[in-house]
C-alpha positions in Angstrom: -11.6 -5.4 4.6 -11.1 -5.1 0.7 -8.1 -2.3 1.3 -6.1 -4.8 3.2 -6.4 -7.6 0.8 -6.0 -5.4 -1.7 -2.5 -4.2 -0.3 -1.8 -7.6 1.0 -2.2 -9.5 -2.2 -0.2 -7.0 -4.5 2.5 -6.6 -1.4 3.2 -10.3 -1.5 3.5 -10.5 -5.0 0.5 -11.0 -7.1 -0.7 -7.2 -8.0 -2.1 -8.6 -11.2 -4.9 -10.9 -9.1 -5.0 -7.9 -6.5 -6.2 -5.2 -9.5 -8.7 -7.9 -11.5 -10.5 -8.0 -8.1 -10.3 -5.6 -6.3 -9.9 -2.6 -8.4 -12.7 -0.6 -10.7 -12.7 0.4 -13.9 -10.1 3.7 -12.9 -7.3 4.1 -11.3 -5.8 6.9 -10.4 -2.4 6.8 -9.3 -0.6 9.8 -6.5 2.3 8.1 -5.6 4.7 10.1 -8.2 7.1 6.9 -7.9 4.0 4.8 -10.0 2.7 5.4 -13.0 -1.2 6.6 -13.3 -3.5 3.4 -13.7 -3.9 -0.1 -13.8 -0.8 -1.4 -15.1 1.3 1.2 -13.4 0.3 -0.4 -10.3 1.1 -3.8 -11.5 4.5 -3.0 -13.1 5.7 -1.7 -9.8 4.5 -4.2 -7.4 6.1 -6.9 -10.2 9.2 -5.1 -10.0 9.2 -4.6 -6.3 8.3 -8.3 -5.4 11.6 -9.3 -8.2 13.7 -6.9 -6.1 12.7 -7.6 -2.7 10.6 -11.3 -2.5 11.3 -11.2 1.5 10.0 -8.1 2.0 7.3 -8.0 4.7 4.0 -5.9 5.6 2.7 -5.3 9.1 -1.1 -3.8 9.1 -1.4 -1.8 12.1 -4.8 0.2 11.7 -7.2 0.5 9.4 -9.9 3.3 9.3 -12.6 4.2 7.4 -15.3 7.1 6.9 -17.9 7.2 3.5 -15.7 6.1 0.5 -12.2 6.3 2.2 -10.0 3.5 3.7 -6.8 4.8 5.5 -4.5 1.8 6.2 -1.4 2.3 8.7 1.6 -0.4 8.2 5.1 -0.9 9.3 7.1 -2.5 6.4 10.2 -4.7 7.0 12.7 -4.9 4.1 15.4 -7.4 3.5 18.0 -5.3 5.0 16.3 -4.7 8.2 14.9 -1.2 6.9 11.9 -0.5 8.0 9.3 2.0 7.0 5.7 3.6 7.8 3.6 4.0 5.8 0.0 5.6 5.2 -2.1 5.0 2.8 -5.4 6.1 1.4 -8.0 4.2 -0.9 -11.4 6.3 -2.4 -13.9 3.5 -3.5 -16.2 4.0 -6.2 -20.0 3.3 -6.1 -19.3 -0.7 -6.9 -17.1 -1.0 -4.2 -13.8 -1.2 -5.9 -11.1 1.0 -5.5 -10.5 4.2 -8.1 -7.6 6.3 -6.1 -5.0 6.3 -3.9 -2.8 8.4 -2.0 0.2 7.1 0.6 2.7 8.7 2.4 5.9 6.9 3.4 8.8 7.4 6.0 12.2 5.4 6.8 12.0 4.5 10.9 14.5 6.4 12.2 17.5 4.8 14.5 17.3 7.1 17.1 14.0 9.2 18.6 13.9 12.6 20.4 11.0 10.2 22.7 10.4 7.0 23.6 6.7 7.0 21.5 7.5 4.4 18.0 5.6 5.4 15.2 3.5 2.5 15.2 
């Protein structure tokens, strides 16, 4: 699936080769941590993968319905933190991606249930 490469390739450090192949001509950015477009994208996985080369993803579920991917991942960070993490692609008509939404949350030590969030 072209979200998970996508994700996958920027994640592990080469955002530059994820965007040339996977991305259309737009990009517009939700996240208000990234800057709008392209090279927003790329400047902050760069930075990210400088900051935190062991950093891990988990792809848990991916789902999909007309031009929408929905991805959900458990992220692993160098000092055991660990996240969720939702995130939503909108394709264009070529079959790259033009948008994207995401939604992240630190995993909590302690739960009111015994149900994990993955």
């Amino acid at each position: 699936m072209n979200a998970i490469s996508f994700y996958r390739m920027a994640f592990e450090g080469k955002p530059r080769k994820a965007v040339e192949r996977y991305v259309g001509d737009e990009y517009i950015q939700h996240n208000p941590s990234v800057r709008d477009g392209k090279e927003g994208f790329i400047d902050y996985f760069e930075q990210m993968h400088r900051e935190y080369e062991s950093k891990r993803i988990e792809f848990l579920r991916a789902v999909s319905e007309g031009d929408l991917v929905a991805l959900h991942t458990r992220q692993i960070w160098p000092d055991k933190e660990e996240y969720v993490t939702m995130d939503f692609f909108r394709f264009g008509d070529n079959g790259k991606i033009i948008e994207h939404w995401d939604s992240i949350q630190s995993v909590p030590k302690e739960s009111m249930n015994t149900n994990t969030m993955f």
